[in-house]
DRENDRENDREN-924723 format. One line per 10 residues: their letters; for each residue x, y, z of C-alpha. Coordinates in steps of 0.25 Angstrom, whole numbers. Example, Ala and Ser with C-alpha at 12.3 -4.5 7.8 and 13.67 -1.06 7.14 Angstrom:
% DRENDRENDREN-924723
AS> 49 -18 31; 55 -4 29
***
This chain:
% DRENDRENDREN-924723
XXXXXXXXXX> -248 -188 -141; -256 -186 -128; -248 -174 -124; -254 -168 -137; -266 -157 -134; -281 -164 -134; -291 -154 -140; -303 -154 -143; -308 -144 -154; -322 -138 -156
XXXXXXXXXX> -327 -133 -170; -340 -128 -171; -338 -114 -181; -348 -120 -192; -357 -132 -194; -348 -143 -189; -345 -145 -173; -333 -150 -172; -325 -156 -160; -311 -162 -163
XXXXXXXXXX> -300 -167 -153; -286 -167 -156; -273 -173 -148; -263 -164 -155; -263 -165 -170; -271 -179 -168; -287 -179 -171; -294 -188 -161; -308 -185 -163; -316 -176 -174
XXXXXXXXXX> -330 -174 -171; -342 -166 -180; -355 -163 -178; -359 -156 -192; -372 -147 -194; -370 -145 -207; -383 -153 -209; -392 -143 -201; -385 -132 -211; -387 -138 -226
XXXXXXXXXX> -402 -134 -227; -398 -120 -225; -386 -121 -236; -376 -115 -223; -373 -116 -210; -383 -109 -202; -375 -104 -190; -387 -107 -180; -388 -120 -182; -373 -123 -182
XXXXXXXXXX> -372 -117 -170; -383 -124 -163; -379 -138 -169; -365 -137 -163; -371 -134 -151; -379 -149 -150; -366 -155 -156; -354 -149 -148; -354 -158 -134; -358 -171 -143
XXXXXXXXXX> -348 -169 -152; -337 -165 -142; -342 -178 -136; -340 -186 -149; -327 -181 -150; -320 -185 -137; -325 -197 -138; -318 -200 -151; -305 -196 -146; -305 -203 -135
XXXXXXXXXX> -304 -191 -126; -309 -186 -113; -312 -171 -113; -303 -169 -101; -292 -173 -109; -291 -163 -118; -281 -152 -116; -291 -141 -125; -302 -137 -131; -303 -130 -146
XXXXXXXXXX> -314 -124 -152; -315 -115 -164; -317 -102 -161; -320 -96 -175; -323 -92 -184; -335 -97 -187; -350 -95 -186; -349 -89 -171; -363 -97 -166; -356 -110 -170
XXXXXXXXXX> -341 -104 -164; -348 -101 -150; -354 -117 -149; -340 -122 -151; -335 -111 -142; -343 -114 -130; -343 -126 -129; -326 -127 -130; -328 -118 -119; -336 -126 -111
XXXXXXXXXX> -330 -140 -112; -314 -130 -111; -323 -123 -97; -326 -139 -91; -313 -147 -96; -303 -136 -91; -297 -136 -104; -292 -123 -114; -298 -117 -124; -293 -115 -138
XXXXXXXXXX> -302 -107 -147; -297 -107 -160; -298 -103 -174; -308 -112 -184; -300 -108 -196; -285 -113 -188; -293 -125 -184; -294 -129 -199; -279 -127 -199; -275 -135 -189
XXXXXXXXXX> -285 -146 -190; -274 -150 -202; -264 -156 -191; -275 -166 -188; -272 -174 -200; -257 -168 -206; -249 -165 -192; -245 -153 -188; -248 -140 -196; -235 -134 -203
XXXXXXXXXX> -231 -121 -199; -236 -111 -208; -247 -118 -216; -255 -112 -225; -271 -114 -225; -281 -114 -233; -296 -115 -227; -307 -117 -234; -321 -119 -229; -335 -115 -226
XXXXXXXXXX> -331 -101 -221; -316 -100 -224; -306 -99 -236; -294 -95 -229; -280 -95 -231; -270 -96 -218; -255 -96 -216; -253 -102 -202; -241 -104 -195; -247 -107 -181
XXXXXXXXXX> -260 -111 -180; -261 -111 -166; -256 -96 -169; -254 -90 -183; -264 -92 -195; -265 -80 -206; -274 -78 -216; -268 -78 -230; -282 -77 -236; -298 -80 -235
XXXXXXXXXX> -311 -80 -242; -316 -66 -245; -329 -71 -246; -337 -84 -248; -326 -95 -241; -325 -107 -252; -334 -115 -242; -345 -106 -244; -343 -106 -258; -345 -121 -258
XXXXXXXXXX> -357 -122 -251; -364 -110 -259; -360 -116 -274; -364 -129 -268; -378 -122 -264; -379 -117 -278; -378 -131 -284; -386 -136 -273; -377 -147 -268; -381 -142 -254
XXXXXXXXXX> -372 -139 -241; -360 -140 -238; -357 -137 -253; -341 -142 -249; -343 -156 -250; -355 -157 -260; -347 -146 -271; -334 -156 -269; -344 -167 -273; -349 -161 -286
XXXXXXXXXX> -334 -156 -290; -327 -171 -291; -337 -174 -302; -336 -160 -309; -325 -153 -319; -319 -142 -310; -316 -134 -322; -329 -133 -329; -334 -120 -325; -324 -109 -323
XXXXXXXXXX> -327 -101 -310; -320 -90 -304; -306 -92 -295; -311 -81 -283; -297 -72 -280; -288 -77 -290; -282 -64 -296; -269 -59 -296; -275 -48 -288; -283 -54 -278
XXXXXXXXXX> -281 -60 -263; -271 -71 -266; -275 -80 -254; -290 -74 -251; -303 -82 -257; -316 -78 -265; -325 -87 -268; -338 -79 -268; -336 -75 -283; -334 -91 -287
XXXXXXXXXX> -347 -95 -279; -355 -84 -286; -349 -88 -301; -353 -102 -298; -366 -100 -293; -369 -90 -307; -363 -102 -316; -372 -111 -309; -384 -101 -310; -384 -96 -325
XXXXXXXXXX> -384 -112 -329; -395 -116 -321; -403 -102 -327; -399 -107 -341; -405 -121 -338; -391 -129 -336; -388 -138 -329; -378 -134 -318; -365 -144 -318; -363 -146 -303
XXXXXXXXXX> -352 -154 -303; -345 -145 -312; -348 -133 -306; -344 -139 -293; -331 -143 -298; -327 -131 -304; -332 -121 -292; -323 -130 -282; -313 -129 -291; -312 -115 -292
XXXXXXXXXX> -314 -115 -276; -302 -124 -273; -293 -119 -285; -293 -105 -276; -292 -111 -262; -279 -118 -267; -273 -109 -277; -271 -98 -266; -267 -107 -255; -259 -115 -263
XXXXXXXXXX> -254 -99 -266; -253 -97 -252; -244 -106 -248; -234 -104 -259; -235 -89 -255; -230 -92 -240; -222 -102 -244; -229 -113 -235; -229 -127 -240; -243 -133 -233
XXXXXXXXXX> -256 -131 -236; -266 -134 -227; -283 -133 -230; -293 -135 -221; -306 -132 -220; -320 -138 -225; -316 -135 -241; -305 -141 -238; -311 -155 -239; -315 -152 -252
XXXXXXXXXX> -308 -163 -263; -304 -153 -274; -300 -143 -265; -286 -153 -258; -286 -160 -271; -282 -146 -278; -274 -142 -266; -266 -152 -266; -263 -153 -281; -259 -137 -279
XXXXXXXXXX> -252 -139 -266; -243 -151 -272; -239 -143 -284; -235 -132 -275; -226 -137 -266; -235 -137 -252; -241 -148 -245; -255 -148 -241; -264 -151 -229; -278 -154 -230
XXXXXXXXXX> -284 -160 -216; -295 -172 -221; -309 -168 -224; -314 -169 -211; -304 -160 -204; -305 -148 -216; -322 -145 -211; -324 -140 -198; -319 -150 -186; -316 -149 -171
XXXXXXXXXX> -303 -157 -174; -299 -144 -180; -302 -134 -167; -294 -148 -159; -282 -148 -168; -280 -131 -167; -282 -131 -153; -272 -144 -150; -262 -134 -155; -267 -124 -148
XXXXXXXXXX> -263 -131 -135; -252 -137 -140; -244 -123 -144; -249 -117 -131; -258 -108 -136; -267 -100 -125; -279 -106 -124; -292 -97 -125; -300 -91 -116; -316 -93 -110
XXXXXXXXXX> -318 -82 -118; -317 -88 -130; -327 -84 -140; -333 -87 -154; -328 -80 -166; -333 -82 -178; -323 -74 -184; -311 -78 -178; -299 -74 -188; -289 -85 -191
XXXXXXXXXX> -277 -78 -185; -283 -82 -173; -282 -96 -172; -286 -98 -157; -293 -87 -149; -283 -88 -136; -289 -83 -122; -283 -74 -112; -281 -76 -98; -287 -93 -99
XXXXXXXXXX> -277 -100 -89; -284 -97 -77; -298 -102 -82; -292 -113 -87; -286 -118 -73; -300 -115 -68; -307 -123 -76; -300 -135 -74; -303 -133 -59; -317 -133 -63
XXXXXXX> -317 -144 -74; -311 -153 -62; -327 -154 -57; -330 -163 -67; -337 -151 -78; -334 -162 -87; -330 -175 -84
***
């Protein structure tokens, strides 16, 4: 095990800084800060603040996080950070600071891809990713499918949101109700004690006609938001429970139908979800059921490893160094819309630096 690649991984494309260190496939320390306090009086994340609040967590919790691994930063043999996408104040925190403690330990660079990070933090809890798996994402900004038969090198889109992702869709119907932010969480709440087949509402791209993998889910957020309108202009009481139950129903009956689809398409027998809506109940409880009557066997990383996590960017970039991919260069930049073919931004010419750098980091930059 010790010849196995130490990494520690830096997430900060949202609300949550994240440092995780990984030897291998094996966790060994998973830290957050979370600022999503400092957002929920404004309904969403307010990039401004995000950004400024990673900046006053990011050494404390790289800190927190050597220390519950038990390991010196010297030791480790990289550093990974997400590169994007994301909200590009919040990228270029993360970025900086990967540079700067890579720049003083003499250590390489990996900057990688936040959505392949999602991917891969699966190997944390279920061992090694099978080769290809199918992906479905689901969170705050994303609702993507991906066919991956590399992740250190290969991930395609098979579909994504065309709009609102079903995230967003969450924290707006949960606005409506006023249930507050995250809407994830406090909808899941609501749905166990509601009928998820009380109200009908509509199942976005579900023709014959339509995208078979790609998502919608602008049109259900507005269907809900006009049922819950016209009862309370008639002077009825709005069934939240209900109306909880039966939007997430008409969310996750989509998300699994077409991956479920998917997969059977490709002829891949794992499925694997990641992402923060991926630790909504309803949404692995119906997975699972669909997936066991299909033949496929599914992967779902524990709830605390679906949201945003630096054990994710650690994981990617452990296999970064252990296939031998190039490490990136000082270069490196933020990109908030950095596509998930991409799943590290390799550098150019880094060798050189690198052998620089250790001369340098030899006087004690960082002890």
């Amino acid at each position: 095990m010790a010849d196995e690649p130490l990494v520690l991984g830096i997430e900060t494309s949202c609300d949550e800084t994240g440092v995780g260190i990984v030897r291998g496939t094996t966790l060994l320390a998973d830290a957050v800060a979370s600022s999503v306090d400092e957002h929920a009086r404004f309904g969403g994340v307010v990039p401004e603040v995000a950004s400024r609040a990673h900046l006053e967590a990011m050494v404390p919790t790289i800190d927190r996080a050597l220390k519950e691994a038990g390991v010196s930063a010297k030791d480790l043999d990289g550093i990974s950070v997400t590169a994007g996408p994301g909200l590009a104040g919040a990228l270029l925190v993360g970025v900086s600071a990967a540079k700067a403690y890579a720049y003083a330990l003499g250590k390489p660079l990996y900057g990688v891809n936040h959505l392949a990070s999602h991917i891969c933090v699966d190997q944390l809890e279920h061992g090694p990713l099978p080769e290809p798996t199918m992906a479905l994402l689901v969170s705050g900004g994303h609702s993507s499918l991906l066919l991956s038969s590399d992740i250190t090198s290969d991930v395609r889109p098979m579909g994504a949101t065309i709009d609102d992702a079903a995230g967003e869709a969450f924290d707006k119907i949960a606005r409506v109700l006023n249930l507050g932010f995250p809407g994830g969480p406090v909808i899941d709440r609501y749905a166990r004690e509601g009928d998820p087949t009380a109200i009908a509402f509509p199942r976005g791209l579900t023709g014959s006609r339509d995208p078979a993998y790609d998502f919608s889910f602008s049109g259900l957020k507005t269907a809900v938001a006009r049922w819950i309108e016209a009862r309370r202009a008639a002077g009825e009481e709005v069934p939240v429970r209900d109306v909880a139950a039966s939007f997430q129903e008409a969310v996750v009956d989509v998300l699994t139908r077409k991956a479920v689809r998917a997969c059977k398409d490709e002829g891949v027998d794992h499925l694997m979800i990641g992402g923060g809506v991926a630790a909504n109940s309803r949404l692995r409880a119906l997975a699972q059921e669909r997936c066991e009557a299909a033949g496929i066997r599914l992967r779902v990383p524990r709830p605390k490893l679906c949201t945003d996590n630096g054990a994710m960017v650690a994981a990617l970039g452990a296999e970064m160094v252990a296939r031998g991919r190039a490490a990136s260069g000082w270069d490196l930049s933020a990109d908030s819309s950095l596509p998930v073919t991409d799943p590290h931004v390799p550098g150019h010419d880094h060798g050189h630096d690198h052998d620089h750098v250790h001369e340098v980091s030899k006087e004690n930059l960082y002890s």
